[in-house]
Every structure is written in structure tokens, then in C-alpha cells.
C-alpha positions as CSV (number, residue, x, y, z in Angstrom):
1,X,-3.8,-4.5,-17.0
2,X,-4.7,-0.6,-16.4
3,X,-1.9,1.1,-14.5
4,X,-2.5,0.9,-11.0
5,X,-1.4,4.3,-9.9
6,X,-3.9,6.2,-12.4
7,X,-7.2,3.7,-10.8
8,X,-9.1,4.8,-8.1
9,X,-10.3,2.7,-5.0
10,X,-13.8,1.8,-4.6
11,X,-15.4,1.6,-1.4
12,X,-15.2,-2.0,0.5
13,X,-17.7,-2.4,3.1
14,X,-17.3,-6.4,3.1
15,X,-19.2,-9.0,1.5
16,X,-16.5,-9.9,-1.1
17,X,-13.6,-12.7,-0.6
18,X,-10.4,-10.9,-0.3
19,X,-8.1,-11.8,-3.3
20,X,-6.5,-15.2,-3.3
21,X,-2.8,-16.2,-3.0
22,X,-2.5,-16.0,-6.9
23,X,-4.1,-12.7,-7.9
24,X,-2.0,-11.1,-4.9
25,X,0.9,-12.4,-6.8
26,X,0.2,-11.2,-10.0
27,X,-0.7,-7.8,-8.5
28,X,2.2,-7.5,-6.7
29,X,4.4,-7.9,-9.7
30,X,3.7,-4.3,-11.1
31,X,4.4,-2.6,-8.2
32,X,8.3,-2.1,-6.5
33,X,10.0,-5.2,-5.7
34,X,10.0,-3.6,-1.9
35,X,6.3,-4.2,-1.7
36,X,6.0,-8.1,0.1
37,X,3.2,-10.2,0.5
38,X,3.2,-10.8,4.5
39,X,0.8,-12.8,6.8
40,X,0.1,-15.6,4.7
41,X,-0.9,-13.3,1.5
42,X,-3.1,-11.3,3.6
43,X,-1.6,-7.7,3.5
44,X,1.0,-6.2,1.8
45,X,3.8,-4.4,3.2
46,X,7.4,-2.1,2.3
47,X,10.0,-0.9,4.0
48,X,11.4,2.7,3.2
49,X,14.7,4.3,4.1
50,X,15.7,8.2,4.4
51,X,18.2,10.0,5.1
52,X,16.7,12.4,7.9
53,X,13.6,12.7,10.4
54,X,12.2,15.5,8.0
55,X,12.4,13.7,4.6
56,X,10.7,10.4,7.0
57,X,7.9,12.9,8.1
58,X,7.3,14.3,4.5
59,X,6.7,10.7,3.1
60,X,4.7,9.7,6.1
61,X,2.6,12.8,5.7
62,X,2.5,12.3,1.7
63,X,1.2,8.6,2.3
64,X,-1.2,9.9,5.0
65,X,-2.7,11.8,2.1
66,X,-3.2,9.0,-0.6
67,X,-4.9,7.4,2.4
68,X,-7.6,10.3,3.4
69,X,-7.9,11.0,-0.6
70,X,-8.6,7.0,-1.4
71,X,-10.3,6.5,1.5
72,X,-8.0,3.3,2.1
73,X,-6.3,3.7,5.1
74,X,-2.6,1.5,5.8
75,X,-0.8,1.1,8.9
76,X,2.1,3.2,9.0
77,X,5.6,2.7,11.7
78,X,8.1,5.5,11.6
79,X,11.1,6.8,13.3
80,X,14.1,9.0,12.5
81,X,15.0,7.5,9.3
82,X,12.5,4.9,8.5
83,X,9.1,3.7,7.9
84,X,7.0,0.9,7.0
85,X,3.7,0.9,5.1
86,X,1.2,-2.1,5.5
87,X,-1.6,-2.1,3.3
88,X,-4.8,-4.3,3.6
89,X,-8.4,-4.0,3.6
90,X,-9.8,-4.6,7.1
91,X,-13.9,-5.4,5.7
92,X,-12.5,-8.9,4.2
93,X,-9.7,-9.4,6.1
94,X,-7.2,-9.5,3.3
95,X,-6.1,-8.1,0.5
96,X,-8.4,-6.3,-2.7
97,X,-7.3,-4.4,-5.6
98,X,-7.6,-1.1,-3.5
99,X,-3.9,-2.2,-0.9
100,X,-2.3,-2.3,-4.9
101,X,-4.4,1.1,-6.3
102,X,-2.9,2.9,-2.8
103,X,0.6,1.5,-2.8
104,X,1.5,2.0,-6.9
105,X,0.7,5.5,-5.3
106,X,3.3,5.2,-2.7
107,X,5.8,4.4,-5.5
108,X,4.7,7.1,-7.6
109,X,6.2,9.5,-4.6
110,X,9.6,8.4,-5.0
111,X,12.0,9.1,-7.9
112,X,12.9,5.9,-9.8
């Protein structure tokens, strides 16, 4: 399988089935063990912690940017030290290959 972080997203305007429980799975596996399958397999979702509002607000804003430059937008919950990244494609109401392109980016922003 290609790395995920160096693929691009392709536009999804509907009209495909999202993936199944399976090939979720599978995809899931190359990312950071973080990254859950939640909703019955139908979007994917991670948790991160920092130490300060400021480092919080840098990752948001980082992630905010993967978003506008994939044109793949997640949901995104923040406070002081904390936020939460939920990934799936709203045109098939589940999860594509795009919600794993976009967050193998999230975990390329993070040091090992």
C-alpha cells in the first residue's frame, strides 16, 4: 500500500458506498494506534493531548490547514489542553480513503 501521508484526496461528491467495516480496519492499521473506528465504522476519530492552550491552538490551526489544502474537512473539539479530530466523509455517510489520506497527515505533525 502507497504511504497515506504522501496521497492526495480526491473529490467525493457521493455516489460511491463508503468503505466497509474491513477495509476501515485495514486502513486504520497504518495510521497511530490513537486513531479509533467510532459510530459503528463510520468515522474515524483521535484524541490529542498538550501541554498548553498555545501548543492546542497551533495543532488545531495546523489541522485546519490539511483540511482547506485537501479539501476534506473533520470535526474538530478543543480546549486548553486538548483536542479531538473526527474524520469522515459527509457525501456517503461514512468513511473513504480521503478520512485516512487527511489523518496520516495529522500524524505526520507530531514527532514520533
Amino acid at each position: 500500500m502507497t504511504d497515506l501521508k504522501s496521497r492526495r484526496c480526491v473529490p467525493c461528491e457521493g455516489g460511491i458506498p463508503p468503505l466497509d467495516l474491513a477495509a476501515a480496519t485495514r486502513l486504520q492499521k497504518s495510521l497511530d494506534a490513537r486513531w479509533k473506528l467510532t459510530h459503528k465504522g463510520e468515522r474515524l476519530s483521535a484524541g490529542f493531548d498538550f501541554s498548553d492552550y498555545w501548543r492546542t491552538h497551533a495543532f488545531v490551526s495546523a489541522v485546519a490547514w490539511i483540511a482547506h489544502t485537501e479539501d476534506h474537512h473533520p470535526d474538530i473539539e478543543f480546549g486548553y489542553n486538548r483536542a479531538t479530530v473526527t474524520f469522515w466523509t459527509h457525501a456517503v455517510k461514512g468513511l473513504t480513503e480521503n478520512d485516512f489520506i487527511c489523518a496520516a497527515k495529522v500524524d505526520g505533525l507530531l514527532p514520533d
